[in-house]
C-alpha positions in Angstrom: -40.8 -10.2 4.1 -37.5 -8.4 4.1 -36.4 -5.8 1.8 -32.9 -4.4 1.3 -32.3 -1.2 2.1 -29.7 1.1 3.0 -29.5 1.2 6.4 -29.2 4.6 9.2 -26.6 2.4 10.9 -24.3 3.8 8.1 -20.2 4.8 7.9 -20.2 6.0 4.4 -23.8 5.5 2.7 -25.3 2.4 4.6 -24.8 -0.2 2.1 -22.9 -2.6 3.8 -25.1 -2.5 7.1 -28.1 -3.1 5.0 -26.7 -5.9 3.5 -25.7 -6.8 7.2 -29.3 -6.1 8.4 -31.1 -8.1 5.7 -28.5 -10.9 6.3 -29.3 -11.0 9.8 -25.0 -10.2 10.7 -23.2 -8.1 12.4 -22.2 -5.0 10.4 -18.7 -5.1 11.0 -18.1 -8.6 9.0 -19.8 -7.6 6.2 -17.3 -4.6 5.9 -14.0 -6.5 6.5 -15.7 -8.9 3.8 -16.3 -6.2 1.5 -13.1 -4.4 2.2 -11.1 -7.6 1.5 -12.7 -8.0 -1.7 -12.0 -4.4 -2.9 -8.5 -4.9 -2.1 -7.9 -8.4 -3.8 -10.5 -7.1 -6.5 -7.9 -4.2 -7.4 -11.2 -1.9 -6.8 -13.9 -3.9 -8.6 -15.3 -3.8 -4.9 -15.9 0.0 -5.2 -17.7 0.2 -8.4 -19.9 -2.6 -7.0 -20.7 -0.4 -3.6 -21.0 2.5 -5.9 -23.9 0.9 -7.6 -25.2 -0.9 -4.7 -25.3 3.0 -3.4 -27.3 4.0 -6.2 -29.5 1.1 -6.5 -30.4 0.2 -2.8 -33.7 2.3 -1.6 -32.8 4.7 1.8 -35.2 3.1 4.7 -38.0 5.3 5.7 
């Protein structure tokens, strides 16, 4: 069973590769999916990686 983590494959803190990893997609289209959503969010996208940050377990 998969878990999701934060993964080592990180830019800022690893939470959109981890999404990417459990998802089983590349990395790079989770970010220009999150990053699109922060920007026609007005933000709303930061507080949710903020608390994804906080939340999401570091991989051992």
């Amino acid at each position: 069973m998969k878990k999701l983590t934060r993964s080592k494959n990180k830019i800022i803190a690893g939470v959109c590769a981890g999404f990417a990893e459990y998802l089983d997609v590349d990395p790079t289209i989770v970010r220009l999916i999150f990053a699109i959503f922060s920007i026609l969010s007005m933000g709303m996208g930061l507080l949710i990686y903020l608390v994804a940050w906080i939340l999401m377990p570091k991989r051992e």
